[in-house]
C-alpha positions as CSV (number, residue, x, y, z in Angstrom):
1,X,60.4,5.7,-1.2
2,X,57.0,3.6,-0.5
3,X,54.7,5.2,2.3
4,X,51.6,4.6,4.1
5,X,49.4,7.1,3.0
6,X,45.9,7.8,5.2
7,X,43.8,10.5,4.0
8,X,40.2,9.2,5.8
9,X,39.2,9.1,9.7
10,X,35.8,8.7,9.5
11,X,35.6,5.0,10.0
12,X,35.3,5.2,13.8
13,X,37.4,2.2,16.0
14,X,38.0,-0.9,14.1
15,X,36.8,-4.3,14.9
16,X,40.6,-5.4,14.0
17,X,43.7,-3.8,15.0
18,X,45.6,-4.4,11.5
19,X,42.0,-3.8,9.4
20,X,38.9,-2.2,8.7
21,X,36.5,-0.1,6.9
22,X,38.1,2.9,4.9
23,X,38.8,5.5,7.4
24,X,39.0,3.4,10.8
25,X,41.6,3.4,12.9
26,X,42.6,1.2,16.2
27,X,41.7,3.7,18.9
28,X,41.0,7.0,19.2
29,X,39.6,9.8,21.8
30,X,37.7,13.1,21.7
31,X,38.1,12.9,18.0
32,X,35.3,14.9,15.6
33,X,35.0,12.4,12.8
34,X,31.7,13.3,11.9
35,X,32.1,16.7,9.9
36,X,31.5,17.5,6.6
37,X,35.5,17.1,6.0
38,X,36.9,13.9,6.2
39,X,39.3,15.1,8.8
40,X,41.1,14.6,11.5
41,X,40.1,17.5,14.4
42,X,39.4,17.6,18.1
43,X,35.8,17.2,19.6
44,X,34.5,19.6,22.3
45,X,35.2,19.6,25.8
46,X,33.1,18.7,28.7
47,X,32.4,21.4,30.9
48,X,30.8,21.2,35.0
49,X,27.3,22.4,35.6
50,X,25.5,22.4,39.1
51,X,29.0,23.0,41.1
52,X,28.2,22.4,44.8
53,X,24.3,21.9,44.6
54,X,24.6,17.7,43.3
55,X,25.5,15.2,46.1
56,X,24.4,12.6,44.9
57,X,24.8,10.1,41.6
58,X,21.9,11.5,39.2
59,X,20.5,8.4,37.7
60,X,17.5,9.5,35.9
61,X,17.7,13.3,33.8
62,X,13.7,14.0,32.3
63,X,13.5,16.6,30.2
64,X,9.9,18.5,31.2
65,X,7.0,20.1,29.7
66,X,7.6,23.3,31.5
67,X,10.8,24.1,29.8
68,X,13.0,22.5,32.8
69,X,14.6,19.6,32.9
70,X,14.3,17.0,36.8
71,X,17.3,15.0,37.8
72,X,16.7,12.3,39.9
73,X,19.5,11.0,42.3
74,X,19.9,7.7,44.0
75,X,20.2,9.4,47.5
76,X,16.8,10.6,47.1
77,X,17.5,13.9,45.8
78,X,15.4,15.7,43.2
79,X,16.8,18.7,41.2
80,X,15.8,21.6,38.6
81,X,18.0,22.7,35.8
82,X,16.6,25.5,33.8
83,X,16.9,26.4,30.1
84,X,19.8,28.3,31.3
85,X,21.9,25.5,32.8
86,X,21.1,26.9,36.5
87,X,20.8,23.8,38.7
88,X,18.8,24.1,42.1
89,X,17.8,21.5,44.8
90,X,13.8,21.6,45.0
91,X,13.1,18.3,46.4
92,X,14.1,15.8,49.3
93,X,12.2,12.2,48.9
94,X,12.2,11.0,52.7
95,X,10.0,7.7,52.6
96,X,12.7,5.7,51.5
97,X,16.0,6.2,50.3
98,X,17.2,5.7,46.2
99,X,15.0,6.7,43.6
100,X,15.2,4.1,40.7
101,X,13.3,5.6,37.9
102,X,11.6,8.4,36.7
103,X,9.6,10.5,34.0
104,X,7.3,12.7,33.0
105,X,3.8,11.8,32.2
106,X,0.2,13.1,31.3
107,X,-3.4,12.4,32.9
108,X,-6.8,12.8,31.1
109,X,-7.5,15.3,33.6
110,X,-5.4,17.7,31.7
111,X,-2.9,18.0,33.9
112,X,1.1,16.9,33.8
113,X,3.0,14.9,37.0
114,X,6.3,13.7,37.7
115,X,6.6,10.0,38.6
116,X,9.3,8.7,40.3
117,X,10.0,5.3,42.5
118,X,11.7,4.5,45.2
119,X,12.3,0.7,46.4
120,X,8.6,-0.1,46.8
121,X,6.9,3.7,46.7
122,X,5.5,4.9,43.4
123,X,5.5,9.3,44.0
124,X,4.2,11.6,41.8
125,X,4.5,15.8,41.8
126,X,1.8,18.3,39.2
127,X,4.5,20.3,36.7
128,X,4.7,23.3,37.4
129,X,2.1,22.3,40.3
130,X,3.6,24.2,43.3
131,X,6.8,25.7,43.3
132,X,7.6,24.5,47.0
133,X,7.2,21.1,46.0
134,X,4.3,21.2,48.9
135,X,2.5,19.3,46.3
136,X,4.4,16.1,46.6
137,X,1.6,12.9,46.4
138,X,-0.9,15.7,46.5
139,X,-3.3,13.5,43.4
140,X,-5.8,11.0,44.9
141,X,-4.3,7.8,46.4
142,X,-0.8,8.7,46.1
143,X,2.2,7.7,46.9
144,X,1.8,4.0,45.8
145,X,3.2,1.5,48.1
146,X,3.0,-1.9,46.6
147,X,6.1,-1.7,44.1
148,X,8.4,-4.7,44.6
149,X,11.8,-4.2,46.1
150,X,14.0,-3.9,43.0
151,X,17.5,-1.6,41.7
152,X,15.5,-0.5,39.2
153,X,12.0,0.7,38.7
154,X,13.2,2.6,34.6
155,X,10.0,4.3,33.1
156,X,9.1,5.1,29.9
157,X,6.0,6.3,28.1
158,X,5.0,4.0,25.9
159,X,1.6,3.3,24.0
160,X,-0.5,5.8,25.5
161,X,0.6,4.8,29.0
162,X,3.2,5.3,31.4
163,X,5.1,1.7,32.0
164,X,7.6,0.8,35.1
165,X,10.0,-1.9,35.2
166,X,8.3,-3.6,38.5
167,X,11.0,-6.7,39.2
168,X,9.0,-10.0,37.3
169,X,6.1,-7.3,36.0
170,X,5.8,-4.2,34.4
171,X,3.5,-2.0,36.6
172,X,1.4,0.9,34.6
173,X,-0.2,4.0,34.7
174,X,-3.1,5.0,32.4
175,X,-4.0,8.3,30.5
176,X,-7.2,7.9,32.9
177,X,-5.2,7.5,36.1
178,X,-5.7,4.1,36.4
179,X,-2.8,1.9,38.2
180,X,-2.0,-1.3,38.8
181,X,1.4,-2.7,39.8
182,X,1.2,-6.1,37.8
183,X,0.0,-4.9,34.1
184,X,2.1,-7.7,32.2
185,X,4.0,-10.7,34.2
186,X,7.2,-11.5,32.8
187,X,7.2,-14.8,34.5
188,X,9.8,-15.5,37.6
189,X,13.9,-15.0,37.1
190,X,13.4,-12.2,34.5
191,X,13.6,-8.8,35.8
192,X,12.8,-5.6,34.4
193,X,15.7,-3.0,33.7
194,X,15.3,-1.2,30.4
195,X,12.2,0.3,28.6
196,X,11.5,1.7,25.1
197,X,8.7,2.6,23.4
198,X,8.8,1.1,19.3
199,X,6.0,1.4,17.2
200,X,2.9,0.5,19.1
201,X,4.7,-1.9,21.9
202,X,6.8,-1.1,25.0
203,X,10.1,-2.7,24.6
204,X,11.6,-4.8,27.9
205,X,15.4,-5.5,28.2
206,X,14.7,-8.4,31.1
207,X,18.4,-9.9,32.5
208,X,17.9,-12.9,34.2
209,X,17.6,-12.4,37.9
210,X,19.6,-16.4,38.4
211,X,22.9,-17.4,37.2
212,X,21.8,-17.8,33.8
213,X,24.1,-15.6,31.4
214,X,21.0,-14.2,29.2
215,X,18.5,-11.3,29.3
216,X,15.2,-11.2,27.6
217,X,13.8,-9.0,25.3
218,X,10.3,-8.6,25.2
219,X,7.6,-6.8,23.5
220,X,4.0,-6.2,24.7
221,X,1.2,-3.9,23.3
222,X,-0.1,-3.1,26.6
223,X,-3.7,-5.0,25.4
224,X,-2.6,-8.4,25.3
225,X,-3.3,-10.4,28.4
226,X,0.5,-11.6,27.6
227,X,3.7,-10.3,26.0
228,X,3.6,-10.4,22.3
229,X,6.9,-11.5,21.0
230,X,10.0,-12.3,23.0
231,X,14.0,-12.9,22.4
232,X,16.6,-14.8,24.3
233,X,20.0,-12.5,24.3
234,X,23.1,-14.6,25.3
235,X,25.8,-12.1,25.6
236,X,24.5,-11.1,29.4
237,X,21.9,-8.6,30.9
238,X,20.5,-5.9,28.5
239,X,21.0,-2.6,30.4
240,X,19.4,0.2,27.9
241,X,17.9,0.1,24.7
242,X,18.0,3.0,22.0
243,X,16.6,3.3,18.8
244,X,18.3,5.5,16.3
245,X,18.1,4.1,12.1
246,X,18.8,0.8,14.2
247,X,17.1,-0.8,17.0
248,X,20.1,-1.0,19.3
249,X,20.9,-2.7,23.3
250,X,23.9,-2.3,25.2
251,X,24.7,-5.5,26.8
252,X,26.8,-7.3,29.7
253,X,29.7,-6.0,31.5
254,X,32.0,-6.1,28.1
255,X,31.0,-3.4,26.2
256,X,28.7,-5.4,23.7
257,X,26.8,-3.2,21.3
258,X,23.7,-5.4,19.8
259,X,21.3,-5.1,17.2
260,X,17.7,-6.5,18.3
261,X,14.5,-6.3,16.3
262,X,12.5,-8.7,17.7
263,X,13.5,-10.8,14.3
264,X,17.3,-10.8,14.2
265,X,19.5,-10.2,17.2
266,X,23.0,-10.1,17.0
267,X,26.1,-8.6,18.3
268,X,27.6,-5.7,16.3
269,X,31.0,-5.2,18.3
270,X,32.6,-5.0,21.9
271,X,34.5,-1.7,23.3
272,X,37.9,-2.6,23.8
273,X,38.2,-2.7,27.5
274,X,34.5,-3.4,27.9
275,X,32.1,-1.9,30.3
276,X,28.3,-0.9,30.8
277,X,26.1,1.5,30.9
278,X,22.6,2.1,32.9
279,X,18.9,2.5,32.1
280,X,19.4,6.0,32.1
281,X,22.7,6.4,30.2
282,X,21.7,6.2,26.9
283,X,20.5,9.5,24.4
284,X,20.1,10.3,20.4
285,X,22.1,13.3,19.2
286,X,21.1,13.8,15.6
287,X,20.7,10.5,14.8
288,X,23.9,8.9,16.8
289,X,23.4,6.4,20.1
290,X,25.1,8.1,22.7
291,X,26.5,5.6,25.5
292,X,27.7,6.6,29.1
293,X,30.4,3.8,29.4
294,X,32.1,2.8,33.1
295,X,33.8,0.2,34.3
296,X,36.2,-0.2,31.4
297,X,39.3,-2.1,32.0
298,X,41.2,0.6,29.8
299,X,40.0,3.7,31.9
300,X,38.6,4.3,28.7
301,X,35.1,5.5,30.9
302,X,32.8,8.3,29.2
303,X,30.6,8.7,26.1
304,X,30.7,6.7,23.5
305,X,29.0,7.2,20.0
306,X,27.6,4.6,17.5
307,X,25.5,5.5,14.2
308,X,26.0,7.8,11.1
309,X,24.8,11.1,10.6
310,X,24.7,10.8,7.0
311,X,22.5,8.0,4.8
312,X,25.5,7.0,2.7
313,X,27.9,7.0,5.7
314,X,29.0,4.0,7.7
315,X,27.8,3.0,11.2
316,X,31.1,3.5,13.2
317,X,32.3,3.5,16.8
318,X,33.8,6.6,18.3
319,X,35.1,7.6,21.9
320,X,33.1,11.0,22.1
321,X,33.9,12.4,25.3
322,X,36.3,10.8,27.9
323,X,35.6,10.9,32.2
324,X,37.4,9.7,34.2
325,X,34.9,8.5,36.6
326,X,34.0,5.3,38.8
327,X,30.4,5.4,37.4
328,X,28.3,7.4,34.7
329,X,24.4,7.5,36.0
330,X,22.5,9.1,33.1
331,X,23.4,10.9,29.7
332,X,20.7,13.0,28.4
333,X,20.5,15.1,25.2
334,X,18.3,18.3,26.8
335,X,17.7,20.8,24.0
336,X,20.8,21.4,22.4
337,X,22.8,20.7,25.2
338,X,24.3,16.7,26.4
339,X,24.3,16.0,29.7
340,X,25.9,13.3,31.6
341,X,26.2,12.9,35.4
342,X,28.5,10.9,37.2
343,X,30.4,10.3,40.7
344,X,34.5,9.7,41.3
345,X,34.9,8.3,44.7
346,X,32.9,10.8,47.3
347,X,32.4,13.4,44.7
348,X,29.0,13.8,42.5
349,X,29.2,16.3,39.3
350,X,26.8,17.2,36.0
351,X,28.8,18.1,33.1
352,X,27.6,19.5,29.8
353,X,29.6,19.2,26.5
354,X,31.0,22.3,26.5
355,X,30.4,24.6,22.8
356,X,33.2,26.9,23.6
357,X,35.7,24.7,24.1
358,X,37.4,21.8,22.5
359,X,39.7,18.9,24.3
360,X,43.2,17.3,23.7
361,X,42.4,14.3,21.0
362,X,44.3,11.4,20.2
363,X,44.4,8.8,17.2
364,X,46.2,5.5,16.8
365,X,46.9,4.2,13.3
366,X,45.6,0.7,12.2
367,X,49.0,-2.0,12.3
368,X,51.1,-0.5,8.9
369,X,52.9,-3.5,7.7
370,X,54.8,-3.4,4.3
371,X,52.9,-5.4,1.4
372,X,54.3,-9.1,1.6
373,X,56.5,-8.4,-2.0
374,X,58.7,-6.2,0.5
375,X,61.0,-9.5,1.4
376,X,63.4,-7.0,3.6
377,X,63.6,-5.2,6.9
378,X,62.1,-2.1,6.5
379,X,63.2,0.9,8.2
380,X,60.5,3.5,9.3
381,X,61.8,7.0,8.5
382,X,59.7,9.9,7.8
383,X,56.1,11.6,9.1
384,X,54.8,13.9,7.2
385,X,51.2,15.5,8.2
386,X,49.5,17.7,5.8
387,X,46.9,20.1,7.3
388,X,44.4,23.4,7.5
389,X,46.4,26.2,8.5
390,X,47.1,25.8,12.2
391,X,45.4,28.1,14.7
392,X,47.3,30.1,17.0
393,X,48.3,28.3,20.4
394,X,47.2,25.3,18.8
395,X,49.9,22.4,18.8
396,X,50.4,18.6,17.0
397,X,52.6,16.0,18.0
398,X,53.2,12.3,16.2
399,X,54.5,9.6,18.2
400,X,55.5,5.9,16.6
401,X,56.1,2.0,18.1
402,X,57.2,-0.2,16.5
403,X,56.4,-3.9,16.5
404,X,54.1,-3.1,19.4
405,X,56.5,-3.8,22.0
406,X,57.2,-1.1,24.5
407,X,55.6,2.4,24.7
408,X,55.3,4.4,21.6
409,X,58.1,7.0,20.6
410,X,57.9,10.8,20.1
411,X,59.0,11.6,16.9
412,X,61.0,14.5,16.3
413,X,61.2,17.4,14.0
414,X,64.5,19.0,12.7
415,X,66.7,20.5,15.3
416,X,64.9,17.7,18.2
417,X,61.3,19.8,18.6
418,X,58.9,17.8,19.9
419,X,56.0,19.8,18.5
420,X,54.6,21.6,15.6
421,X,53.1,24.8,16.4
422,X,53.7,27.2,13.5
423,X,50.9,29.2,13.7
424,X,49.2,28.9,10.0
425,X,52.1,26.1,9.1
426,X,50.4,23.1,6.9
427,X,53.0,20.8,6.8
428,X,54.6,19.2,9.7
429,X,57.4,17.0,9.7
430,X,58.5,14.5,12.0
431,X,61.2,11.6,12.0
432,X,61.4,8.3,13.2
433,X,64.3,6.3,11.7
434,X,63.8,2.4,13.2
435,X,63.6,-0.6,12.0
436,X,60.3,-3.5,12.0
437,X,57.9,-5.8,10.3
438,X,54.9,-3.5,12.0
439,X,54.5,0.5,12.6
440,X,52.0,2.2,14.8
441,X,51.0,6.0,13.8
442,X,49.9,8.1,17.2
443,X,49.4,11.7,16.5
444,X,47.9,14.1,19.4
445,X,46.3,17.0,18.7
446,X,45.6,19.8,21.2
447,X,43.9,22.7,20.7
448,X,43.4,26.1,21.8
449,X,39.9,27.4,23.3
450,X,37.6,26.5,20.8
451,X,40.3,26.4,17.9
452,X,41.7,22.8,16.8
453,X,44.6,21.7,14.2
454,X,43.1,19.7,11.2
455,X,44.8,17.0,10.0
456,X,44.0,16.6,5.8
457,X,46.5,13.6,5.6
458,X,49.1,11.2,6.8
459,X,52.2,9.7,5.3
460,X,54.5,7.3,7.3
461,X,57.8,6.4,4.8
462,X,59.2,3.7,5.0
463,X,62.1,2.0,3.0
């Protein structure tokens, strides 16, 4: 009896829903696919931090000199989380309301400040400076107040200074001090959203501020009297850049991934169900882009992963972590510990991917269809998972469609159990017993605690 056999899940979401690279599949969610066993296991949880202290959308997370890490929230809220996870409110900015970017940086003077922006107010704070936040503008001529009204006023250090998207400019601050709020002019209807330092230039994603559908992406050296090199990007506003083994922008409201080099830009895929992310929601975890995804179509909202971890392994989409959330406002890899903040209606949280616990994963086979010498009907029988010895409380389930019409089907084991959860059991099989040209493979896989099944291989008979 002929199968379909799949024994790889490292290929991350395909391009295609009936192909792709060895290993992909059509869609998956909270899966680990990036182990050193090509295998099919459950990622970890997300886990609250900060319950009852946030109240507002944290938009900006800055990891700090003195061992704590700011968050910076659009209602003008500014807040400490220690080494420890322990999140405090230390700071209310009352001259106007929103902060819209924020960082860390370093003066000549040997001391360290937090900058941050409000619409047109540029603030700045010593670290560790005063522990009562007293301190607040406390350095010669601050706060700034000729910013121009814009959402966002990102910051990054870059090129031995600190450089802030400032609408049509970038404004700057120097290792001296020095300020100005018009260090490069990026010339009328391009704005200022994302910032990067790469090599020795700052890197500006710059969406069009008219109906045009294109962004801008332009690099300066912070010497020139003019930008250095600039790109048109046609797939819609660039809202972060990341650089991992690839220079990388997330762009427009459908879930574009891009490469952009300054030489070669191009599209690499779109998330199924598109969405965005902001400045701020964008992170490297050990060599992977992290993206804090919302507005997809597919309530498929939360982190998404793109990159290898391994030189001779592919680039590959995954669905990391899902939220379900009506906006993500920063994701920020903190020590060993990712962050991400976000708000659902009326209600602000910070959650942390959680070590000690692992969540409820699912997997969708690419289209199986019969090789084209199989000139009959074919009727899909048996599922037959081979796996690690399954943990206690742990449980797997296998579900089937076929011809994608209608909802998927739970297949069955003998005597109609919906599940397999034999502890140490590894081999569970399920039955399906309907005919079509196409079959879909869902299996779901739900751990216990920090314990998940492990799925070796998959066989889907068919005769």
């Amino acid at each position: 009896m002929p199968s379909y056999i799949i024994k790889s899940f490292r290929g991350g979401e395909s391009d295609y829903e009936d192909k792709g690279i060895p290993g992909s599949f059509k869609q998956g969610q909270s899966l680990d696919i990036r182990k050193k066993v090509d295998s099919l296991s459950c990622q970890q949880a997300l886990v609250e931090e900060g319950s009852g202290v946030i109240v507002d959308l944290i938009k900006f997370i800055v990891p700090c000199s003195d061992g704590n890490s700011y968050l910076f929230g659009d209602a003008s809220k500014i807040y400490k989380r220690t080494s420890a996870g322990t999140i405090t409110l230390v700071y209310t900015d009352t001259g106007e309301t929103g902060i819209k970017g924020a960082c860390e940086w370093f003066l000549s003077s040997g001391n360290t400040y937090l900058f941050w922006a409000t619409n047109t107010r540029l603030n700045c704070k010593q670290i560790p400076g005063n522990a009562s936040w007293t301190d607040v503008n406390a350095l010669a001529g601050y706060p700034k107040t000729n910013l121009t009204a814009a959402t966002w006023h990102t910051m990054a250090q870059a090129v031995g200074t600190l450089q802030i998207a400032n609408s049509d400019y970038l404004a700057m601050v120097g290792f001296d001090g020095s300020y100005t709020n018009a260090a490069l002019n990026l010339f009328k209807k391009n704005t200022a959203k994302a910032l990067l330092e790469r090599g020795n230039s700052v890197i500006v994603g710059a969406p069009r501020s008219d109906n045009s559908p294109e962004s801008n992406l332009v690099a300066w050296d912070t010497a020139s009297l003019a930008y250095n090199d600039k790109k048109v990007i046609l797939g819609g506003a660039v809202n972060a850049l990341i650089d991992t083994d690839l220079p990388l922008m997330q762009v427009g409201t459908g879930g574009g991934l891009y490469y952009g080099d300054l030489v070669n830009i191009m599209p690499i895929l779109s998330i199924d169900g598109g969405g965005y992310c902001n400045p701020g929601g964008v992170t490297t975890d050990e060599g992977l882009a992290l993206f804090g995804i919302y507005g997809n179509t597919s309530s498929r909202n939360g982190i998404w992963s793109y990159g290898r971890k391994k030189k001779n392994a592919s680039h590959v989409l995954n669905f990391e972590y899902p939220l379900t959330c009506d906006e993500i406002g920063a994701v920020q890899k903190v020590g060993s510990d990712i962050l991400l903040s976000y708000k659902s209606g009326s209600t602000y949280k910070m959650m942390k991917v959680n070590t000690a616990a692992k969540a409820t994963a699912y997997y969708y086979s690419l289209d199986l269809v019969p090789p084209a010498k199989a000139n009959y009907l074919p009727t899909w029988g048996t599922i037959i998972l081979s796996m690690k010895a399954l943990p206690a409380s742990c449980q797997v389930e296998a579900f089937y469609r076929i011809d994608k019409t209608g909802n998927f089907v739970q297949a069955k084991m003998e005597g109609s159990v919906s599940a397999f959860t034999t502890t140490g059991g590894k081999e569970a099989v399920f039955f399906a017993g309907e005919k079509g040209r196409i079959a879909e493979l869902e299996l779901k896989l739900t751990p216990s605690a920090n314990t998940t099944p492990e799925i070796y291989k998959a066989e889907f008979y068919f005769q």
